[in-house]
DSSP file (Angstrom, degrees, kcal/mol; ACC not computed):
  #  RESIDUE AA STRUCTURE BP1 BP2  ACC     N-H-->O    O-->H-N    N-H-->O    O-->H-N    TCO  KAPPA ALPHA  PHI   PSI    X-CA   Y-CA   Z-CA
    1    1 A X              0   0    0      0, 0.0   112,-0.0     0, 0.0    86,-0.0   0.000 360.0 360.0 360.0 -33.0   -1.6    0.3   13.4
    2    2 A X        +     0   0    0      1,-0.2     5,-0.0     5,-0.0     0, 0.0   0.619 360.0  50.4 -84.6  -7.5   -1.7    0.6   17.4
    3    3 A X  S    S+     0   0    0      2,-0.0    -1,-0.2     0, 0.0     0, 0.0   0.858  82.6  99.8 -86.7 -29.4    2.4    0.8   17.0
    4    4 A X        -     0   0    0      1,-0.1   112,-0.1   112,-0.1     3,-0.1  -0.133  67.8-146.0 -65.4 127.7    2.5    3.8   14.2
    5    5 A X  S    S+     0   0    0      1,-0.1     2,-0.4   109,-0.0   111,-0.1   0.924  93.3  41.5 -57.6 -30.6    3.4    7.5   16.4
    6    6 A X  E     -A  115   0A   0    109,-1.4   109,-3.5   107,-0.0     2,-0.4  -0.944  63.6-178.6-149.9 131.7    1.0    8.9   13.4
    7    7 A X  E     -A  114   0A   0     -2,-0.4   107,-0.2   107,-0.2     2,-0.1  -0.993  22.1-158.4-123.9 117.0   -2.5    7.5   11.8
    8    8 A X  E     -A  113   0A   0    105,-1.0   105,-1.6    -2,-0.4     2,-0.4  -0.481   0.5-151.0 -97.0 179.2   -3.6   10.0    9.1
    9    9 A X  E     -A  112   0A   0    103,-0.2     2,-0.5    -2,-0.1   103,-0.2  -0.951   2.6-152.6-134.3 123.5   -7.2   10.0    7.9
   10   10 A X  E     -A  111   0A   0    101,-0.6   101,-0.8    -2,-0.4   100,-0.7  -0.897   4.7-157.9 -94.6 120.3   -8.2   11.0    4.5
   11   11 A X  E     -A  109   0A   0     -2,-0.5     2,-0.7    98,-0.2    98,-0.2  -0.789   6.7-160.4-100.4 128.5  -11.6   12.4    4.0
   12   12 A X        -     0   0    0     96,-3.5     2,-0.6    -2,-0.6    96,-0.5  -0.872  20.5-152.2 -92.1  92.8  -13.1   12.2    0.4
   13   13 A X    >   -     0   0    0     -2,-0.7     3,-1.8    51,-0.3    94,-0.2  -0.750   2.9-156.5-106.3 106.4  -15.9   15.2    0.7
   14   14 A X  T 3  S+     0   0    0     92,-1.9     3,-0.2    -2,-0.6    -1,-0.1   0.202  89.4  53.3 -45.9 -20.1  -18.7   14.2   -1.6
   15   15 A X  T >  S+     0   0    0     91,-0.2     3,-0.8     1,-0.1    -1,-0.3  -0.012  74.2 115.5-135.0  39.6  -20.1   18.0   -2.1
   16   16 A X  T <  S+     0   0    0     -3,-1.8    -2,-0.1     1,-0.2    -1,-0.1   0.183  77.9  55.8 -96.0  37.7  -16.2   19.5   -3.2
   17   17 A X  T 3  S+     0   0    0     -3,-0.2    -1,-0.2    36,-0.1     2,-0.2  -0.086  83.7 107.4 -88.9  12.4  -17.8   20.2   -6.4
   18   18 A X  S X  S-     0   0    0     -3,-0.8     3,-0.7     1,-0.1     6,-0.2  -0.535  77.6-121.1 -97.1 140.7  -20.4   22.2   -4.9
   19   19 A X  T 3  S+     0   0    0      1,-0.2     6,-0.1    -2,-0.2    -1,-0.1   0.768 111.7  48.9 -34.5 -48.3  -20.2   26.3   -5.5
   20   20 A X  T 3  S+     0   0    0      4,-0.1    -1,-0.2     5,-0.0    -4,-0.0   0.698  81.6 117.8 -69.7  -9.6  -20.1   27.1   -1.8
   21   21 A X    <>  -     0   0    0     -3,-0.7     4,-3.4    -6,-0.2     5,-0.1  -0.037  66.0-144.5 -67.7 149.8  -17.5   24.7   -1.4
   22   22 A X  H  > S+     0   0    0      1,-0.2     4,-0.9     2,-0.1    -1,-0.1   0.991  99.6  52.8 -87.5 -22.2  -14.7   26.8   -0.3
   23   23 A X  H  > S+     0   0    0      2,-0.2     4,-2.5     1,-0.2    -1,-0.2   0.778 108.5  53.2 -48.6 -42.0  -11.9   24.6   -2.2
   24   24 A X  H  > S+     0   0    0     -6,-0.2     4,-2.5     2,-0.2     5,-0.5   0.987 112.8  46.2 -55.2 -68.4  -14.2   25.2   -5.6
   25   25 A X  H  X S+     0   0    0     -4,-3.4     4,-0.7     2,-0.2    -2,-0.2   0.680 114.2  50.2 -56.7 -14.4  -14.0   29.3   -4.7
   26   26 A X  H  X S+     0   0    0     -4,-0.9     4,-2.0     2,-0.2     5,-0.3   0.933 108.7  46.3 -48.3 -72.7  -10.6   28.8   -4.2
   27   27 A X  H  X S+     0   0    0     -4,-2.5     4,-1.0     1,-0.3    -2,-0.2   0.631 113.4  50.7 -67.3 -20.8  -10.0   27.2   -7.2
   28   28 A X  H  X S+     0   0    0     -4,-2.5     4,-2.2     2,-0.2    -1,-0.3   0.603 111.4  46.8 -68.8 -35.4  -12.2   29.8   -9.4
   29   29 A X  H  X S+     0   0    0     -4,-0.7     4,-1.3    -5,-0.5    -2,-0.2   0.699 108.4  51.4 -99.2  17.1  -10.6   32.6   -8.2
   30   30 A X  H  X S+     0   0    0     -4,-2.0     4,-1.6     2,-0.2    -2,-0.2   0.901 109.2  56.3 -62.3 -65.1   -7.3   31.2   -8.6
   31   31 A X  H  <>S+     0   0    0     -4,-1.0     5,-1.8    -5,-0.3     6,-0.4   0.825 113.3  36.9 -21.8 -74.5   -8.7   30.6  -12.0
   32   32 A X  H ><5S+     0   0    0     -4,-2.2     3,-1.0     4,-0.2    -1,-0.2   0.823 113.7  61.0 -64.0 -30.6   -9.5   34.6  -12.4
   33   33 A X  H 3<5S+     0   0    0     -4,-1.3    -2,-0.2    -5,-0.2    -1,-0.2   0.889 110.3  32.2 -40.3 -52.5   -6.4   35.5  -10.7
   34   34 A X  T 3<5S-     0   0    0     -4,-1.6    -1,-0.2    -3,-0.2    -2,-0.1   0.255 124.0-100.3-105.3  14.3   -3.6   34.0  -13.0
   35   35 A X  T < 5S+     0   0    0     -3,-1.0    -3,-0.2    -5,-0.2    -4,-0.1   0.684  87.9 122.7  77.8  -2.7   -6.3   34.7  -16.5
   36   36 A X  S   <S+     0   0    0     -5,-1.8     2,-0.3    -6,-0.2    -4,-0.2   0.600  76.5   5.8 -64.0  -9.2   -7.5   31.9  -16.8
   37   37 A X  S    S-     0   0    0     -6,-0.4     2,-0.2    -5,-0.1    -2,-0.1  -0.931  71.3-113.3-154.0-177.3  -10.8   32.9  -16.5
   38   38 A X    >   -     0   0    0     -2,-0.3     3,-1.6     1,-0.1    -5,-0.1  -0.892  35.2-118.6-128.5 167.9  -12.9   36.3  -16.1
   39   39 A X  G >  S+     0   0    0      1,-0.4     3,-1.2    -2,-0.2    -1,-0.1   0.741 109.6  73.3-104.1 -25.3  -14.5   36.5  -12.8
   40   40 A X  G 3  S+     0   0    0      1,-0.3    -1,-0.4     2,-0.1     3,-0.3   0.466  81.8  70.4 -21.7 -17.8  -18.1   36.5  -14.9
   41   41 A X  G <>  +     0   0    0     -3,-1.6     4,-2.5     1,-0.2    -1,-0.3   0.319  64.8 105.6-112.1  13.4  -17.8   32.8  -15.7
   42   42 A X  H <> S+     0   0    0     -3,-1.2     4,-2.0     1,-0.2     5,-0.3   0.995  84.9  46.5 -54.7 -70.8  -18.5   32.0  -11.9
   43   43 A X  H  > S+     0   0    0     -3,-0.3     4,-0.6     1,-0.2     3,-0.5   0.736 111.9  43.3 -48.6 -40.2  -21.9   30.9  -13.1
   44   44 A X  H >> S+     0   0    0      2,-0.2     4,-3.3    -4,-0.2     3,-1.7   0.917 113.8  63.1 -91.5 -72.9  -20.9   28.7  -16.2
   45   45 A X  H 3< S+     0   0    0     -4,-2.5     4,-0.3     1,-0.3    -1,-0.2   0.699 106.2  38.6 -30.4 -29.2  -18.1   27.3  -13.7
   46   46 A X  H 3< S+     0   0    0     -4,-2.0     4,-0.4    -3,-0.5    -1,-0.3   0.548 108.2  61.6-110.0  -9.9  -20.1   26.0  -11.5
   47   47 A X  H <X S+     0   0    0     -3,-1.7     4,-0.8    -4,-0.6    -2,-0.2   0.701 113.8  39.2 -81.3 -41.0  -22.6   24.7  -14.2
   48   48 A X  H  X S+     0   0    0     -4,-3.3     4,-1.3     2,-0.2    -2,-0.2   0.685 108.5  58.8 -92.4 -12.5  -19.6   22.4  -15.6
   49   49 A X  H  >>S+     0   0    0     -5,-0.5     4,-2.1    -4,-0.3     5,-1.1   0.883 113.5  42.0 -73.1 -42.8  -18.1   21.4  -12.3
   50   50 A X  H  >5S+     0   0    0     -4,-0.4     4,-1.0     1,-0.3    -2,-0.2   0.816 107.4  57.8 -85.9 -10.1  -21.7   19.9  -11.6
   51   51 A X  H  <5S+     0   0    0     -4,-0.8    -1,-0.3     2,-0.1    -2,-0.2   0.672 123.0  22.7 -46.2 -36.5  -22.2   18.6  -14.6
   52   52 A X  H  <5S+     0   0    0     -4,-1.3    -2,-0.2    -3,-0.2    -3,-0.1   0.275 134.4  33.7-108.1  12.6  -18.9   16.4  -14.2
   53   53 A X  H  <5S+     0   0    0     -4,-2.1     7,-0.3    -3,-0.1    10,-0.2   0.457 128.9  24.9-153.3 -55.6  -18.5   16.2  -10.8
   54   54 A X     << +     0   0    0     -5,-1.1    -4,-0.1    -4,-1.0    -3,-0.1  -0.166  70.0 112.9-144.0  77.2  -22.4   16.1   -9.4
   55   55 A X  S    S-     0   0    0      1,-0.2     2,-0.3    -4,-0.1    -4,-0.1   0.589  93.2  -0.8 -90.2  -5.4  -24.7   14.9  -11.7
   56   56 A X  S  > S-     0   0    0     -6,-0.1     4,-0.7     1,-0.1    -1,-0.2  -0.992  75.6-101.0-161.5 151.5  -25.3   12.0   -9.6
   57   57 A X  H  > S+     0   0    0     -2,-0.3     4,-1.4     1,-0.2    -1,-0.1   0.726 118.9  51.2 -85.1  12.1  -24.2   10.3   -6.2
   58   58 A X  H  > S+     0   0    0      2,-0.2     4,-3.6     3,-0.1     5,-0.3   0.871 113.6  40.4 -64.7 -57.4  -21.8    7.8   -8.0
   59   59 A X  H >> S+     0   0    0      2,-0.2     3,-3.4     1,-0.2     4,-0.8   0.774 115.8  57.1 -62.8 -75.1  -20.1   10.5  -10.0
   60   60 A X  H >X S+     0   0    0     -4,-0.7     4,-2.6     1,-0.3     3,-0.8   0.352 120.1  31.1  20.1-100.7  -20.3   12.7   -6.2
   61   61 A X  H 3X S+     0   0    0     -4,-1.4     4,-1.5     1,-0.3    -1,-0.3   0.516 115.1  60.5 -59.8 -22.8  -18.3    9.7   -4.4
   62   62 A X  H <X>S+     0   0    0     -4,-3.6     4,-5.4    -3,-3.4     5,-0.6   0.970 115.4  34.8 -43.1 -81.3  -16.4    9.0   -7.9
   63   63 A X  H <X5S+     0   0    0     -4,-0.8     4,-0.7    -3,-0.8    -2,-0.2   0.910 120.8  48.3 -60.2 -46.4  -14.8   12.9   -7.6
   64   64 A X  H  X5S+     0   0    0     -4,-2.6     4,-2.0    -5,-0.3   -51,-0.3   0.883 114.4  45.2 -63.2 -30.2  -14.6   12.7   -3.7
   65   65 A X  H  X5S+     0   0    0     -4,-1.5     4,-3.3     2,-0.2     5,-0.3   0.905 116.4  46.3 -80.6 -43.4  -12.7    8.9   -3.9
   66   66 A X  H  X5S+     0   0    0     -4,-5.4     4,-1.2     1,-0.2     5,-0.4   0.828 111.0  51.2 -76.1 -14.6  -10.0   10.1   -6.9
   67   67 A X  H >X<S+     0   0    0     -4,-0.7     4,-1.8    -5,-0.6     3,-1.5   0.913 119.9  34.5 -89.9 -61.6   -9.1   13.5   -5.3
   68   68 A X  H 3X S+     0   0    0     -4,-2.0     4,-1.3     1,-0.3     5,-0.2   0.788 114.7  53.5 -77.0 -14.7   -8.2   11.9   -1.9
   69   69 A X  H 3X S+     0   0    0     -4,-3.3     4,-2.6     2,-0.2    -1,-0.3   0.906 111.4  49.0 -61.0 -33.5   -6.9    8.7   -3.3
   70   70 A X  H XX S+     0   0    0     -3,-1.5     4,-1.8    -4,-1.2     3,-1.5   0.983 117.0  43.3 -68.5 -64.7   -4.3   11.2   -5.6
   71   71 A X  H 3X S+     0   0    0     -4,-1.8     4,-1.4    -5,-0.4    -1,-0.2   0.816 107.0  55.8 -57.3 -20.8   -3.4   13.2   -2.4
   72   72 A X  H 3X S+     0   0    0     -4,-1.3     4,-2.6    -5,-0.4    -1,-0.3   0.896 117.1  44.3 -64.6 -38.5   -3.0    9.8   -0.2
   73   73 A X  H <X S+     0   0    0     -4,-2.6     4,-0.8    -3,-1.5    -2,-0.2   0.877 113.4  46.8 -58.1 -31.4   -0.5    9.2   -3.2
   74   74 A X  H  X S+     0   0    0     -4,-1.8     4,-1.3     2,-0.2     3,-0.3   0.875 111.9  46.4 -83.1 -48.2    0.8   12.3   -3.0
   75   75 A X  H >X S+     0   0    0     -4,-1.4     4,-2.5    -5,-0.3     3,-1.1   0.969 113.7  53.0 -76.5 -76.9    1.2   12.2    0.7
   76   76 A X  H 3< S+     0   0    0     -4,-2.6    10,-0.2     1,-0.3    -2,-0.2   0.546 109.4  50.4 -44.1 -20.4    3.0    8.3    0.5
   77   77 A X  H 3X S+     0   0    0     -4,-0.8     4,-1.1    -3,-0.3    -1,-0.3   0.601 109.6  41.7-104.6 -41.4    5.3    9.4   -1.8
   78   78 A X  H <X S+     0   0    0     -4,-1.3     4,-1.2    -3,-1.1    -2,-0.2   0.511 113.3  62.8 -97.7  -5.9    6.9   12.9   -0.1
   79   79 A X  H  <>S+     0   0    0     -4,-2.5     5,-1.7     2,-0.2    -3,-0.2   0.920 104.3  39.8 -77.9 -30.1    6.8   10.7    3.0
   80   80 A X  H >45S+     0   0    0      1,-0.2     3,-3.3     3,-0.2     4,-0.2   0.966 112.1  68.5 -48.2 -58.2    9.3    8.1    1.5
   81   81 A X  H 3<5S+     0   0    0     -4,-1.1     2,-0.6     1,-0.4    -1,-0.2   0.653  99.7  38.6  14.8 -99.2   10.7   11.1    0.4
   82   82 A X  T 3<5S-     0   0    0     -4,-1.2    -1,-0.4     1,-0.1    -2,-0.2  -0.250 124.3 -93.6 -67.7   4.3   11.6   12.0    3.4
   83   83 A X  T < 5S+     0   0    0     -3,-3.3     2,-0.3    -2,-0.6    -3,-0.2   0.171  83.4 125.8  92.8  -4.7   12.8    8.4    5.0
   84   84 A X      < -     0   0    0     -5,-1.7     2,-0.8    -4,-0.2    33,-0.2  -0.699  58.8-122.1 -95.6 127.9    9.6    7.5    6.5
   85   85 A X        -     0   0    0     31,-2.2     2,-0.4    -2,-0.3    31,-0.4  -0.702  23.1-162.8 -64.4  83.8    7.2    4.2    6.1
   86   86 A X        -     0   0    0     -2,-0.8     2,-0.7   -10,-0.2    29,-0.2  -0.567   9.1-175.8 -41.3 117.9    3.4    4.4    4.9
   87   87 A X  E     -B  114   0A   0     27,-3.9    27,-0.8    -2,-0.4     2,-0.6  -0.960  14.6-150.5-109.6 111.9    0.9    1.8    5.3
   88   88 A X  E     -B  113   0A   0     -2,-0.7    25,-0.2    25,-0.2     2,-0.1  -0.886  18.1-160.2 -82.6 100.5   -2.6    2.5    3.6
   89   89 A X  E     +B  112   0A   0     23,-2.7    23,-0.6    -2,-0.6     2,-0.2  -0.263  24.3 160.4 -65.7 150.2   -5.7    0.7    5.5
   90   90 A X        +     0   0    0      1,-0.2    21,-0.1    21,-0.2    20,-0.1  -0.730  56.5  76.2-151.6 151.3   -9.1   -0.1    4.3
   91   91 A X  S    S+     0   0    0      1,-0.4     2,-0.3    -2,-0.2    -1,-0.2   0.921  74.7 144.5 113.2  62.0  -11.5   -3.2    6.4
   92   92 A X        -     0   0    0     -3,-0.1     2,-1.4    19,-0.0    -1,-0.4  -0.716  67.8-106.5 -98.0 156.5  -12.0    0.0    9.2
   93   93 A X    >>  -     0   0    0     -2,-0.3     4,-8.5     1,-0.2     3,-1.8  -0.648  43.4-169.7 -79.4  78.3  -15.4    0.3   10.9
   94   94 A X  H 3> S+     0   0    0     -2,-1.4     4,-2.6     1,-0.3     5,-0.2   0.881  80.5  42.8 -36.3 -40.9  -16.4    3.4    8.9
   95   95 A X  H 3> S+     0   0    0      1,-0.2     4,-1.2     2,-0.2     5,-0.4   0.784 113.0  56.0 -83.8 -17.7  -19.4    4.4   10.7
   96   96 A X  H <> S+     0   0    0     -3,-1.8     4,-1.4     3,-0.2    -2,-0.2   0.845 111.5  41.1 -88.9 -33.0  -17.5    3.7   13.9
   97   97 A X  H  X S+     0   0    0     -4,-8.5     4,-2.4     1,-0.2     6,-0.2   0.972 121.0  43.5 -73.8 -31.5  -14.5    6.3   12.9
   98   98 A X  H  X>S+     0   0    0     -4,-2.6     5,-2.0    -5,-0.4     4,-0.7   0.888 117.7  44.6 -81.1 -24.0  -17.0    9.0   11.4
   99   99 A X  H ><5S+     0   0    0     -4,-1.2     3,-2.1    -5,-0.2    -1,-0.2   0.989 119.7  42.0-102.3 -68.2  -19.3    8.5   14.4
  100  100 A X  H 3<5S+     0   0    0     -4,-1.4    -2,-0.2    -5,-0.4    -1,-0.1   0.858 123.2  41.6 -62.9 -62.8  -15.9    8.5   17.1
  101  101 A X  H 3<5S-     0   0    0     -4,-2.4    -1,-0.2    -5,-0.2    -2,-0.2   0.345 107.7-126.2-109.0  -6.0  -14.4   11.5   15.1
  102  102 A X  T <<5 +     0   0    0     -3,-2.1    -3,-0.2    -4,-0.7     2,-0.2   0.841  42.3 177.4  58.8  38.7  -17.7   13.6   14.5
  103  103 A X      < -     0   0    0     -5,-2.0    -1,-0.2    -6,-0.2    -5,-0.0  -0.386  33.1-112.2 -72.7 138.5  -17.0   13.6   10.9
  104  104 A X        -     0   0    0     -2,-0.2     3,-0.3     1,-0.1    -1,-0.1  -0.365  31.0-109.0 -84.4 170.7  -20.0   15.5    8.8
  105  105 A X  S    S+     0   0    0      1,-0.2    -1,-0.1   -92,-0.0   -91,-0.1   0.541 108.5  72.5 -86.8  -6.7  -22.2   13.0    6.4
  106  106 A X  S    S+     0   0    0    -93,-0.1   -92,-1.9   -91,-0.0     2,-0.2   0.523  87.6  70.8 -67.6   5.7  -20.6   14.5    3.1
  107  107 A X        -     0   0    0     -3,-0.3     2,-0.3   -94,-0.2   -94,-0.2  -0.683  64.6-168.8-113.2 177.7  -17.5   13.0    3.6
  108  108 A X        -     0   0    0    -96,-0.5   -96,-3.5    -2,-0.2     2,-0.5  -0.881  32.3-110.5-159.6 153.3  -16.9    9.3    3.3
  109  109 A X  E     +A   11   0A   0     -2,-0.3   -98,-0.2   -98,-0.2   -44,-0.0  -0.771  32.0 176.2 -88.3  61.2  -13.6    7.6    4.6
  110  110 A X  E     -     0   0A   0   -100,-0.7     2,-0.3    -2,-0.5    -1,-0.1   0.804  68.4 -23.3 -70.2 -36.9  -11.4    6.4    1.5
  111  111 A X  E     -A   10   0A   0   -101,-0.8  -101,-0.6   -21,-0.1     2,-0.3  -0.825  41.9-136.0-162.1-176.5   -8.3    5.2    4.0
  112  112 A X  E     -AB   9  89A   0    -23,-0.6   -23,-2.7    -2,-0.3     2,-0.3  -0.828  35.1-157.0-164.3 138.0   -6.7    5.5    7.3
  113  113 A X  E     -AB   8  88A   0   -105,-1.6  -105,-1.0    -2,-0.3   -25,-0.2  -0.751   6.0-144.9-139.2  80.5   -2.6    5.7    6.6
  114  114 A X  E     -AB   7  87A   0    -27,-0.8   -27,-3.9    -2,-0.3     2,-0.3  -0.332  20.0-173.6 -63.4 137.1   -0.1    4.8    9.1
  115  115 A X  E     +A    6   0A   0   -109,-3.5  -109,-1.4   -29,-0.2   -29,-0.2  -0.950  27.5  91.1-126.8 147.2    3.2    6.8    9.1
  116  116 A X  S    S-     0   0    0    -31,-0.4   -31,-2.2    -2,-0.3     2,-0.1  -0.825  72.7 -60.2 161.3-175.8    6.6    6.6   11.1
  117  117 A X        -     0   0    0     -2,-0.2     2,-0.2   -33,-0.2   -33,-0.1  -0.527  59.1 -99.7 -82.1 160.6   10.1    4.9   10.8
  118  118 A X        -     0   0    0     -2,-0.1     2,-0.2     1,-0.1    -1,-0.1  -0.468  43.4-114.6 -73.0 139.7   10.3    1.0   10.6
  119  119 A X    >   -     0   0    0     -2,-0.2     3,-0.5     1,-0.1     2,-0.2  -0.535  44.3 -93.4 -87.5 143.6   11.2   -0.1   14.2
  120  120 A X  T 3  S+     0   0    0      1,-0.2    -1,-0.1    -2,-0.2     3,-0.1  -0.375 115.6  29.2 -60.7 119.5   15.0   -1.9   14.1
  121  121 A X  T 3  S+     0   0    0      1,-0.3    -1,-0.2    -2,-0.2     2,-0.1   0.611  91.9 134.8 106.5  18.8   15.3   -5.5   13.7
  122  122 A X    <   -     0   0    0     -3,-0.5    -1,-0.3    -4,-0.1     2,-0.1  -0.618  45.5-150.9-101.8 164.4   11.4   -5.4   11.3
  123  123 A X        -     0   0    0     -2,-0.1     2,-0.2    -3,-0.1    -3,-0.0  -0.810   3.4-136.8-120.3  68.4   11.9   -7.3    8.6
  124  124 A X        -     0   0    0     -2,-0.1     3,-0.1     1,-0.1    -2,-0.0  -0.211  18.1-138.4 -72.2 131.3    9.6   -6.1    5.3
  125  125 A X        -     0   0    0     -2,-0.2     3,-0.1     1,-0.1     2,-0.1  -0.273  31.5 -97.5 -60.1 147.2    8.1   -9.1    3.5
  126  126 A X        -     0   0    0      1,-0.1    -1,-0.1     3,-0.0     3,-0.1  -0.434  53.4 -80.0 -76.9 162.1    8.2   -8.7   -0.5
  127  127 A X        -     0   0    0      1,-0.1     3,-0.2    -2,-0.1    -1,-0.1  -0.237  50.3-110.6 -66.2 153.7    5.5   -7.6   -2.0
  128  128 A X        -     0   0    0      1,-0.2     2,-0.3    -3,-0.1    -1,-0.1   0.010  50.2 -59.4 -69.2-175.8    3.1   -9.8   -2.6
  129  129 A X        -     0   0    0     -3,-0.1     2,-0.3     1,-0.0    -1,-0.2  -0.302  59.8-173.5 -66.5 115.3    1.8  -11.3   -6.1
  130  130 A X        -     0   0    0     -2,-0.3    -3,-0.0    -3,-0.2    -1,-0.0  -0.952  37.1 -95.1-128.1 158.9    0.5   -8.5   -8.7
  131  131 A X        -     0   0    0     -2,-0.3     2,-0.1     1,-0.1    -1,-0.1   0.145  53.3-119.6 -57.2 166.9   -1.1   -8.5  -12.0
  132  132 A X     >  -     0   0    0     -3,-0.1     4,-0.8     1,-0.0    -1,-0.1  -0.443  33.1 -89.1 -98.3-167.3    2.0   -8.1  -14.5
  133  133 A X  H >> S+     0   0    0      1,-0.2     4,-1.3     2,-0.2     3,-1.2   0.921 130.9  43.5 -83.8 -56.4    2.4   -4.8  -17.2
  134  134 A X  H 34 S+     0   0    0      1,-0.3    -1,-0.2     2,-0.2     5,-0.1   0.488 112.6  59.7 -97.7   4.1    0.1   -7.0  -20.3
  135  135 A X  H 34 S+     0   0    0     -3,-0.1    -1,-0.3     1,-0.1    -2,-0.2   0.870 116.4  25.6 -65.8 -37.9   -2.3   -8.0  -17.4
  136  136 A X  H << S+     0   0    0     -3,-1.2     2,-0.4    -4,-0.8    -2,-0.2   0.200 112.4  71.7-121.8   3.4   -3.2   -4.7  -16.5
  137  137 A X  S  < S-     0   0    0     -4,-1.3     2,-0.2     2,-0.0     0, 0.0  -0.961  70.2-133.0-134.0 144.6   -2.6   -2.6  -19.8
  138  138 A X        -     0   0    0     -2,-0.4    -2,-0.1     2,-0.1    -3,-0.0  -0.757  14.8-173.1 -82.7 139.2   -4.9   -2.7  -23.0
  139  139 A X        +     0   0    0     -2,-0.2     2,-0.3    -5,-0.1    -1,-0.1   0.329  66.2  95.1-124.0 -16.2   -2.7   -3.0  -26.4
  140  140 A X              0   0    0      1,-0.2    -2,-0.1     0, 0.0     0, 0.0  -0.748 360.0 360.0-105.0 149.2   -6.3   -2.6  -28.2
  141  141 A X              0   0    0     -2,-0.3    -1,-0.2    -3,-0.0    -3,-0.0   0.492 360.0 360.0-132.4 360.0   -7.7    0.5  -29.4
């Protein structure tokens, strides 16, 4: 981590299900924009986002951890893209990055992601042991 030129931080924000949230108003008038919705359903929109999204502070940290985990994917993936190495961290002193970084208390810290090229002469180790395909998939329904 102290070698990578770039350490990203992904913040999982715990009230971007919220109605004021500005990513929510985004995404609702996006919504009315392309027809998909009529600009009436604001209330009713914001009645099913918190219904699936914050009925509770599981489902809260649930919705905050899968949107930033997808975009840390998302993120790891156009960096390969693009010839470059990702590492995804966890085992950080959380309170000590939000505290150092003045990070507000809806957000919670999913990862810290080192990026850059592999330095010449590195070696990468194979991956280590992972579940196989009929470990990890159910065949029953």
């Amino acid at each position: 981590m102290t070698d990578a030129p770039v350490i990203l931080m992904f913040l999982a924000d715990r009230s971007g299900w919220r109605p004021e949230n500005t990513t929510m108003r985004n995404v609702f008038e996006d919504n009315v924009k392309s027809g998909k919705m009529a600009s009436d359903q604001r209330e009713w929109f914001a009645g099913v986002t918190q219904a699936l999204y914050g009925r509770d502070d599981e489902a809260m940290q649930a919705f905050a951890n899968k949107n930033a985990g997808l975009f840390a994917m998302s993120v790891m993936y156009t960096a390969s893209h693009y010839g470059l190495h990702t590492h995804p961290m966890d085992g950080f002193d959380h309170d000590g990055v939000k505290k150092e970084f003045d990070i507000p208390e809806n957000y919670w810290i999913p990862m810290l992601m080192a990026v850059g090229h592999l330095k010449p002469g590195i070696t990468i180790h194979p991956k280590a042991w992972r579940q196989s395909y009929e470990d990890m998939v159910l065949k029953e329904y």
